[in-house]
C-alpha positions as CSV (number, residue, x, y, z in Angstrom):
1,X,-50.5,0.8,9.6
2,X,-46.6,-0.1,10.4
3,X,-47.3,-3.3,8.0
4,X,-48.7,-1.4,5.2
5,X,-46.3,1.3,5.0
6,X,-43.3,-1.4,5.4
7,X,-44.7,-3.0,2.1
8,X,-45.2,0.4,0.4
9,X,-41.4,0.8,0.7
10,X,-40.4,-2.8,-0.4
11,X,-42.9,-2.3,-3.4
12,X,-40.8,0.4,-4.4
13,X,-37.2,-0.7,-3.2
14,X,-37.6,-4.2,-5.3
15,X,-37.1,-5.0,-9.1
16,X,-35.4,-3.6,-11.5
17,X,-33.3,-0.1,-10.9
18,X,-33.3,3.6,-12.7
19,X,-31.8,3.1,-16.0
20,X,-30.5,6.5,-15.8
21,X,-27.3,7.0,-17.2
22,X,-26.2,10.9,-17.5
23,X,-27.6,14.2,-18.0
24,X,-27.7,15.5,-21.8
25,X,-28.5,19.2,-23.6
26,X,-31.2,18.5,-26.4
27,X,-30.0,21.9,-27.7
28,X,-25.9,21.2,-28.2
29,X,-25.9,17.7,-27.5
30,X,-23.6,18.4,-24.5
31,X,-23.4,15.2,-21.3
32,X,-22.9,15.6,-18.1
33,X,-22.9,13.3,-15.2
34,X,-26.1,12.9,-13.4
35,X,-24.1,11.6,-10.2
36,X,-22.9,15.5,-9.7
37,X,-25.1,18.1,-9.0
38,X,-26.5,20.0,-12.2
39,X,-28.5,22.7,-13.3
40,X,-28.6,23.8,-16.8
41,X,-26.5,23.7,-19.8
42,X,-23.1,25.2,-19.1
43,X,-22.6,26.6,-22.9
44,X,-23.0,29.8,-23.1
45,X,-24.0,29.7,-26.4
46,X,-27.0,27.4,-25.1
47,X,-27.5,27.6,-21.8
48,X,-30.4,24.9,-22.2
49,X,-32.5,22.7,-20.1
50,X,-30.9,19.5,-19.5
51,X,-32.8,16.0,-19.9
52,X,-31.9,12.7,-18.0
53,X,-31.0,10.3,-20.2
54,X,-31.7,6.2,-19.8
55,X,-30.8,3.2,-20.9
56,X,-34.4,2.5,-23.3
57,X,-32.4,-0.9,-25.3
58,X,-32.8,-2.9,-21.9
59,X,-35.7,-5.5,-22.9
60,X,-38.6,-4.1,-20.2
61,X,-41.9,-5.4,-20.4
62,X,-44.9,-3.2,-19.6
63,X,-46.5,-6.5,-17.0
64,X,-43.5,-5.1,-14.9
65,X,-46.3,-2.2,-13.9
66,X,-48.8,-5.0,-12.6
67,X,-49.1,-4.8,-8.7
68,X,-46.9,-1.9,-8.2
69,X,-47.9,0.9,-6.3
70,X,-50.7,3.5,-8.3
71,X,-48.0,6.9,-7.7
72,X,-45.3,8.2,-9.9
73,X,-42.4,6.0,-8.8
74,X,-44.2,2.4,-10.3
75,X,-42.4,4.0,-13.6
76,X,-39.2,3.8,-11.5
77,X,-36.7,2.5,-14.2
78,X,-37.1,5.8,-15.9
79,X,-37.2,8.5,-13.1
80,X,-33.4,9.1,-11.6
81,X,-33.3,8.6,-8.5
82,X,-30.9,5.6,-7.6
83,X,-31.3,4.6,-4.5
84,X,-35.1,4.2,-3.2
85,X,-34.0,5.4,-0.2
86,X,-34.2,8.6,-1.0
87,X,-38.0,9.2,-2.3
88,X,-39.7,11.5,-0.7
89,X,-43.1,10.6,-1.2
90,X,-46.7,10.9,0.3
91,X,-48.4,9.3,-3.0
92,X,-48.4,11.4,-5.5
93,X,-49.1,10.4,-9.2
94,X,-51.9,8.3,-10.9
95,X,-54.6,11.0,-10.5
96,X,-57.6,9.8,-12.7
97,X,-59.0,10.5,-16.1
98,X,-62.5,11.8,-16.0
99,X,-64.7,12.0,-18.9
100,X,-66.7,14.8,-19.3
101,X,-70.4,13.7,-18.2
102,X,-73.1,16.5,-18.9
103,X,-71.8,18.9,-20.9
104,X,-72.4,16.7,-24.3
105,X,-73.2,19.6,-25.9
106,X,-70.0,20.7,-26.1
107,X,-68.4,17.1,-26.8
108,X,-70.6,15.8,-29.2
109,X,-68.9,14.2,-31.7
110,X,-65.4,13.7,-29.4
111,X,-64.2,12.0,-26.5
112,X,-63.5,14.1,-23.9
113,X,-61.4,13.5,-20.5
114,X,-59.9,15.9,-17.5
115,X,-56.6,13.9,-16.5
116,X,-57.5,15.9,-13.0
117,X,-54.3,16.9,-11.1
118,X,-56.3,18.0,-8.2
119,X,-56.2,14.6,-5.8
120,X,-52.5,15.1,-5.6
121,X,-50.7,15.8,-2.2
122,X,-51.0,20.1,-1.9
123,X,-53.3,20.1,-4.6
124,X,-51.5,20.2,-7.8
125,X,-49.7,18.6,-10.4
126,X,-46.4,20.5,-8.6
127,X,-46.3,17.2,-6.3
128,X,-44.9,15.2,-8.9
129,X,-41.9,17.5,-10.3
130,X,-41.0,19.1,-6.8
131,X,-41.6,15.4,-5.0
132,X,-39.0,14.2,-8.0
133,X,-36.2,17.3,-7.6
134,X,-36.5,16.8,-3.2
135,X,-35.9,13.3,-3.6
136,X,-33.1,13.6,-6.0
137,X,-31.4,16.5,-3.8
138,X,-31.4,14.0,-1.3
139,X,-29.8,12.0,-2.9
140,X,-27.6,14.4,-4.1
141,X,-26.5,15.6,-0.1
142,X,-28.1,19.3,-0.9
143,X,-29.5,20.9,2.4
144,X,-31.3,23.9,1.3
145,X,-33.6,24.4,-1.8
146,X,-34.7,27.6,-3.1
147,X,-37.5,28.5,-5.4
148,X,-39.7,31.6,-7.2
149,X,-43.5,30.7,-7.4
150,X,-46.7,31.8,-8.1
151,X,-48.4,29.6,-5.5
152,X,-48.6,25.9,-6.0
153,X,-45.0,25.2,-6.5
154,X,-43.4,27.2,-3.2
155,X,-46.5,24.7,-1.2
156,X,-45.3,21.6,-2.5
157,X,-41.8,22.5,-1.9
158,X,-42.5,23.5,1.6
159,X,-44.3,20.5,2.1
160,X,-41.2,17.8,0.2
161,X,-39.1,19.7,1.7
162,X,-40.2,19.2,5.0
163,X,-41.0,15.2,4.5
164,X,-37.4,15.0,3.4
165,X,-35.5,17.0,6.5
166,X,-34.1,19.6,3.8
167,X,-34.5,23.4,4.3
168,X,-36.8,25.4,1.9
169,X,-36.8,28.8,0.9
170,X,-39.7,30.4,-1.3
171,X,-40.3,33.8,-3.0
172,X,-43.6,34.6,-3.6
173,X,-45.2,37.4,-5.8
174,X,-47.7,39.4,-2.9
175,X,-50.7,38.9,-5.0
176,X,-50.6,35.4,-4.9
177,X,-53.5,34.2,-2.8
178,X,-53.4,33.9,1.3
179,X,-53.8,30.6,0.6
180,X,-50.6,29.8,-0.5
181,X,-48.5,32.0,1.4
182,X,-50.2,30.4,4.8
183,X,-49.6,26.7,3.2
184,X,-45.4,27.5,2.8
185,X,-45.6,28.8,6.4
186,X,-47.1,26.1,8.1
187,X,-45.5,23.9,6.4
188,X,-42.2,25.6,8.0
189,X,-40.4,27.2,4.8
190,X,-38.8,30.7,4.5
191,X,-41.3,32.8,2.9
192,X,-40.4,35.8,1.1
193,X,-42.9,37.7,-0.4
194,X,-42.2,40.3,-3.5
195,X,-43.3,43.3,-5.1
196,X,-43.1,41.7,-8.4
197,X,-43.8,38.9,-10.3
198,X,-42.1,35.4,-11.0
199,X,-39.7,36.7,-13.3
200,X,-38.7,39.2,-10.0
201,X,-38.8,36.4,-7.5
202,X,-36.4,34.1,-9.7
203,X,-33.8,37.2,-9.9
204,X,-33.4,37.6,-6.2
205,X,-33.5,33.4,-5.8
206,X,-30.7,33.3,-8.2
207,X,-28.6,35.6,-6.1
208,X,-29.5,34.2,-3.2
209,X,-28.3,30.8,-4.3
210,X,-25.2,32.6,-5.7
211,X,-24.9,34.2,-2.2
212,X,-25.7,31.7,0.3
213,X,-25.8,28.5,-1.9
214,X,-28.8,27.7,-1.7
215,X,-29.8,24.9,-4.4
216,X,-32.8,26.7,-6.9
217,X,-35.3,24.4,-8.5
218,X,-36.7,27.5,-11.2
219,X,-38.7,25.7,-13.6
220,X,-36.5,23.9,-16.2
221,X,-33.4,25.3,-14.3
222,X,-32.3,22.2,-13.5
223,X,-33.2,18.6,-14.8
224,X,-35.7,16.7,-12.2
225,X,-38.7,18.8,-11.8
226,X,-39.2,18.0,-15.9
227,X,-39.0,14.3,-14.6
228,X,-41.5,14.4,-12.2
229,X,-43.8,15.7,-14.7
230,X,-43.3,13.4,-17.0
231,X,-44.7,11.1,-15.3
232,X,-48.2,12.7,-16.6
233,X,-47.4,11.2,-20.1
234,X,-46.7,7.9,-18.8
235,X,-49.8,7.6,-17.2
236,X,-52.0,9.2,-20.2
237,X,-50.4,6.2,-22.4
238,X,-51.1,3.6,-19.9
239,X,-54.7,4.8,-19.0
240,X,-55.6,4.8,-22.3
241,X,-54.0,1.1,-23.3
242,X,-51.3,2.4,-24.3
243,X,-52.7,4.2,-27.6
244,X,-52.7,7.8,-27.4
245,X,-55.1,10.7,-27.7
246,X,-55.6,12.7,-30.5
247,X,-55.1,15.9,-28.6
248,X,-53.4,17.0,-25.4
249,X,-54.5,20.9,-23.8
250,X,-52.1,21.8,-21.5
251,X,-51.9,25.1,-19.4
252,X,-48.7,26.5,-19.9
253,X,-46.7,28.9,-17.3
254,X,-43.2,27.9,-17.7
255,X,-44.1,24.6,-19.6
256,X,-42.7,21.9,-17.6
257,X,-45.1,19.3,-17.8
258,X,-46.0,20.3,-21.8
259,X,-42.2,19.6,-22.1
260,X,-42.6,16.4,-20.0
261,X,-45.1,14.3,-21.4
262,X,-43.7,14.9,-24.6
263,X,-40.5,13.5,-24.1
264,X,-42.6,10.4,-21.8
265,X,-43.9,9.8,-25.0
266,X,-41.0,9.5,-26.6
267,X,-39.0,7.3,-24.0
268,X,-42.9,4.6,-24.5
269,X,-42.0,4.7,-28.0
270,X,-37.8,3.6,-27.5
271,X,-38.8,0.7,-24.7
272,X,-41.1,-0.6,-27.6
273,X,-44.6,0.0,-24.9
274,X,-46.4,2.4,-27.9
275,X,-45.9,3.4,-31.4
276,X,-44.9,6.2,-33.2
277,X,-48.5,7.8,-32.9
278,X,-48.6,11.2,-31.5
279,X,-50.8,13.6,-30.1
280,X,-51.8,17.4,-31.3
281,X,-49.9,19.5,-28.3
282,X,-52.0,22.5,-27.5
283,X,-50.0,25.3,-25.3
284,X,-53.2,27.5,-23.9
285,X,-51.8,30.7,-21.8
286,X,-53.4,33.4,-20.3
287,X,-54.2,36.7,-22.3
288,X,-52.3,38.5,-19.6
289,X,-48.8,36.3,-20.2
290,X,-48.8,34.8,-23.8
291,X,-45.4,35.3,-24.9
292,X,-45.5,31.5,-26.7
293,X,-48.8,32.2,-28.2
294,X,-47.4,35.5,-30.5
295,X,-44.1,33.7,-30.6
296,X,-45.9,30.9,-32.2
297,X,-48.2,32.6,-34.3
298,X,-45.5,34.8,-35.4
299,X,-43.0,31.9,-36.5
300,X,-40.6,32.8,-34.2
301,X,-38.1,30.1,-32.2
302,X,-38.3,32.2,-29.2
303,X,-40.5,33.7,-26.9
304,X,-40.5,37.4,-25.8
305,X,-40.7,39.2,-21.9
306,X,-44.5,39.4,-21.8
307,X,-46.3,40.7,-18.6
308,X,-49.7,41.8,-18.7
309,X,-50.1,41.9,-14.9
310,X,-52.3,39.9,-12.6
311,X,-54.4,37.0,-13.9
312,X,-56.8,34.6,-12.2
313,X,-54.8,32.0,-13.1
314,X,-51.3,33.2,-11.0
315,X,-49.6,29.3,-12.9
316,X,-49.7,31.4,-15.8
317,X,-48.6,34.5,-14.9
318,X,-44.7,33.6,-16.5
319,X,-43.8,36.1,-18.3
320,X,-41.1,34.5,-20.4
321,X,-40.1,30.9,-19.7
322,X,-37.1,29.3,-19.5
323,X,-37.0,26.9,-22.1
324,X,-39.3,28.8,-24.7
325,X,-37.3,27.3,-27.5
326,X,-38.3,23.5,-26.1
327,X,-42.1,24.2,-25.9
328,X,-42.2,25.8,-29.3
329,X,-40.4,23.0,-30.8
330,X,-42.8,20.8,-28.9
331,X,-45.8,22.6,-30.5
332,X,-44.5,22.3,-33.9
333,X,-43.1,19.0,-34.0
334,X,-46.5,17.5,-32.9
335,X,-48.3,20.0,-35.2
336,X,-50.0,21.5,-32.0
337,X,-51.1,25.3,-31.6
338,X,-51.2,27.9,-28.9
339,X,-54.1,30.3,-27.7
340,X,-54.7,32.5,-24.9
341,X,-57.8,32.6,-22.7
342,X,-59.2,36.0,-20.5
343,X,-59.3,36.2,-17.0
344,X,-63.5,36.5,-17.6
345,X,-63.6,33.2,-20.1
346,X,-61.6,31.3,-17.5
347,X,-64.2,32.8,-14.9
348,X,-67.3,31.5,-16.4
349,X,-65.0,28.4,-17.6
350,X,-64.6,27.4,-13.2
351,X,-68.1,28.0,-12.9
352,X,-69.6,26.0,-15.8
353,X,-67.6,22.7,-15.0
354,X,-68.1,23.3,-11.1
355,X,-72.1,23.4,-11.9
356,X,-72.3,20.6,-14.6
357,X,-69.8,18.1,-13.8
358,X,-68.8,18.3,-9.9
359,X,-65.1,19.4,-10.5
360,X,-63.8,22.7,-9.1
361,X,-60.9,23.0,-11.0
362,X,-58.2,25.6,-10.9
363,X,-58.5,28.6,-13.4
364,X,-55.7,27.4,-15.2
365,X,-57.4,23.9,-16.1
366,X,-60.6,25.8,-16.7
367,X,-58.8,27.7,-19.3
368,X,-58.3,24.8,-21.5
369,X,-62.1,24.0,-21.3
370,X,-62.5,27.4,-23.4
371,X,-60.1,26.5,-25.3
372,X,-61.2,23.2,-26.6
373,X,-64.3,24.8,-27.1
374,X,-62.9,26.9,-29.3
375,X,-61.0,24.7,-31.2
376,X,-63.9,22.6,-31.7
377,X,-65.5,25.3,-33.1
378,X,-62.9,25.9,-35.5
379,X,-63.1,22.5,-36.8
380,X,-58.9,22.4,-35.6
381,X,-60.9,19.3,-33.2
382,X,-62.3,16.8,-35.6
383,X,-64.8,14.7,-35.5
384,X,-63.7,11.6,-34.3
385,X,-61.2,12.8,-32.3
386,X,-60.2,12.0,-28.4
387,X,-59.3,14.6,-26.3
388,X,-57.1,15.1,-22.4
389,X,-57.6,18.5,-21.1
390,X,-54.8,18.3,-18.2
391,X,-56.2,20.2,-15.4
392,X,-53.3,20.7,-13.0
393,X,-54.6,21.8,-9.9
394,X,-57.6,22.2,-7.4
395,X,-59.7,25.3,-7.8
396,X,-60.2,25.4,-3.7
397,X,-57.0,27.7,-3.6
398,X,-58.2,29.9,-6.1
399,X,-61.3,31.1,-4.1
400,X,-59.5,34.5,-3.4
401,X,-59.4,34.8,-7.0
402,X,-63.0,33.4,-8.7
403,X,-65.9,35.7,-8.9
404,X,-69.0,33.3,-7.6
């Protein structure tokens, strides 16, 4: 075992380094320097998400990928951390693409695939962006990281957080399943559970870190969650050979990963690996939270506060996110659309994939299935078409929440 896990970490210290150069808003066009610590745009007037900027005119080859390890980190040129000595990893990344295998009633006609989420470490596709933002504020020196969650993100950060000897701190709406809160605990972080939703847990997190300071990783509230999640659009492009899907269906909460694997795309296309081809970005929320669905719809650059109250699917339960303005562009610049899904569609949705194709997914993921559906129905899916339904978590956690 010594051997093997000595070669893990040579596989990742050797080659070529992070081509990361600074820290950039995409809404002012401000830099800032990615060897300080960072959260968000400092402009008032903006106050944007920030996105890590590399060097994409060095002349890499995609047979650099051959041998490396199947996680996150083979794509290491273009993830930020500098010095390998600081991952914090347990393997996360490369989770497979599935093809949907009996429900060909539904798919007739299309090429559909889960790009499942589930294998990862704690069960979700949170590994990636929180195993990305641990690492990199270890490499930063920071010693305590706080964050609001509605379950699978305050778990993976208890978990990185441990792995990486770095203190956690996680606030936690109360209706968020046992499972969760009991995962953060025994993983050793500082629970803190609210009256409230996400929206109320990141308002006392941001005092607290104004109080104590305590570093907070809110979604898109600072720059290396996005960068962990992007790593879902680099592997999409590869596991397809590089050409990419018609359509992506993503479940969107505070976006992250939407966000992501959009700009993955566009760092493939600068280092030459795909072309200009994109695909149709479909934002699918919850009926109870859809803020970007009626902002969309409505023509509208930003989203408003929208909280219907508990929903199966506590990812999307987000009231309002962060970088609204991002995800809408997003939409529109890949001439995507939004929907929401009920608790009850999502429901049945867990139920039907569970029974036909041997995946117990998370409510969110099954959430897209109805939405395809209806898309496909619509005649918005073509004929023709290929399709990645990104489900981004396991549906295990959810038990509390699924009507059997």
């Amino acid at each position: 075992m010594k051997k093997r896990l000595k070669v893990m970490v040579n596989d990742i210290a050797t080659g070529t380094g992070s081509l990361l150069i600074n820290l950039k808003c995409p809404g002012c066009g401000a830099e800032y320097d990615a060897s300080l610590i960072n959260t968000f745009c400092a402009n008032d007037d903006c106050k944007s998400t920030l996105f890590a900027q590399y060097d994409l005119n060095q002349l890499l080859d995609k047979a650099i990928l051959k041998d490396r390890p199947a996680s996150m980190w083979r794509y290491r040129e273009l993830l930020p951390v500098i010095d390998p000595e600081n991952i914090v990893t347990m393997g996360e990344g490369f989770t497979p693409i599935i093809p949907i295998q009996n429900l060909k009633q539904f798919t007739e006609g299309n090429e559909v695939f889960w790009k499942n989420e589930a294998g990862n470490p704690t069960g979700s596709f949170k590994a990636r962006g929180i195993g990305m933002a641990v690492s990199k504020a270890k490499e930063l020196g920071i010693q305590v990281i706080a964050t609001p969650t509605a379950g699978n993100a305050g778990g993976a950060l208890a978990a990185y957080a441990a792995r990486g000897g770095i203190k956690a701190v996680v606030y936690m709406p109360k209706l968020t399943p046992q499972v969760f809160k009991d995962e953060c605990r025994l993983y050793g972080a500082q629970l803190v559970e609210i009256d409230g939703n996400i929206a109320d847990c990141g308002k006392l997190v941001a005092e607290g870190a104004e109080e104590k300071g305590w570093f907070q990783i809110s979604t898109l509230k600072e720059p290396y969650r996005l960068e962990g999640k992007k790593t879902m659009g680099f592997e999409i492009a590869e596991q397809f050979n590089w050409q990419l899907p018609d359509v992506v269906l993503y479940p969107t909460g505070g976006g992250t990963g939407l966000i992501g694997i959009w700009k993955a795309f566009d760092e493939l296309e600068q280092l030459g690996w795909i072309g200009s081809k994109r695909p149709r970005m479909v934002a699918v929320q919850s009926e109870s939270c859809n803020g970007i669905v009626t902002a969309f719809n409505g023509g509208h650059n930003n989203a408003e506060f929208v909280d219907g109250g508990f929903t199966i699917a506590n990812g999307l339960r987000v009231p309002k996110s962060f970088a609204d303005k991002v995800i809408l562009k997003v939409l529109r610049d890949s001439k995507g659309i939004a929907l929401s899904i009920s608790d009850s569609e999502m429901n049945t949705a867990v139920k039907e994939i569970a029974r036909h194709e041997g995946m117990l997914i998370a409510p969110e993921g099954a959430a897209l299935w109805q939405a395809y559906k209806k898309l496909k129905l619509s005649g918005w899916i073509q004929s023709g078409e290929t399709i990645v339904l990104v489900n981004t978590g396991s549906g295990y956690k959810y038990l509390e929440n699924i009507e059997i």
